[in-house]
N, C-alpha and C positions, 0 to 999 in steps of 0.2 A: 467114701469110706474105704480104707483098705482091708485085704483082704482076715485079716487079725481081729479085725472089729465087726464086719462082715460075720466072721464065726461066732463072735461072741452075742450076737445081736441075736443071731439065729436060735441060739443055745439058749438064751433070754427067755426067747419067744416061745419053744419047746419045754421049758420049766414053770413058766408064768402060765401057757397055756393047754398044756397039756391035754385037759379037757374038754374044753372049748374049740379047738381046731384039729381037725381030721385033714394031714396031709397026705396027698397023690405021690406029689416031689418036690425035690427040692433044686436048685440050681446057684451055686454062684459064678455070675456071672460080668466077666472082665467087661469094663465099657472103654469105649473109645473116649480119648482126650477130647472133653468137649469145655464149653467155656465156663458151668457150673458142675456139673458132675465128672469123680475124678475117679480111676480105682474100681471097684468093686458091687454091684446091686444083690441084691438076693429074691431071688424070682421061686413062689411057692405056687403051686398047682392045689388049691382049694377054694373054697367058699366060705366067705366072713356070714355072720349074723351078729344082731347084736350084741350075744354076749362075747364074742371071740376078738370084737374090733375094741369093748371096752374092753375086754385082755391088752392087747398090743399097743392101745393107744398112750398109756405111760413108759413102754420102753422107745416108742418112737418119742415121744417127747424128754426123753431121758437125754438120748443119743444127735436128737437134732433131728432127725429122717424123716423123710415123706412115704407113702404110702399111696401105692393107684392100685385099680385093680381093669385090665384088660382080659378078655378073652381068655376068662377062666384061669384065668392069673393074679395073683396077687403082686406086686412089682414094689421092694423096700428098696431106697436109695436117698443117700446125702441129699439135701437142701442145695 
């Protein structure tokens, strides 16, 4: 995703979820040209349960986007 969409994903996330997720930080973050992901991730510093994953789980299927979560990280980026 580029960086345009990247914001607006984010801003999705913080309207839709407001309540549900308590963010640390936020980051977007440029990825290197790889052979599926292009452009932009957005890496949050919190913890999902499950009302906050049913939060996000329609803007990521809105947008198309995957969703990991590593090392107290949340990690959203293109498919």
């Amino acid at each position: 995703m580029d960086r345009a969409e990247a914001l607006n994903v984010l801003h999705e996330i913080l309207e839709e979820c407001k309540e549900s997720v308590i963010m640390n930080s936020v980051s977007l973050d440029n990825l290197p040209n790889s052979g599926t992901s292009k452009g932009y991730q957005i890496k949050i510093s919190c913890a999902l349960d499950s009302a906050s994953r049913q939060c996000i789980e329609p803007i990521l299927k809105k947008h198309k986007l995957l969703l990991k979560e590593s090392e107290g990280f949340v990690i959203i980026q293109s498919m």
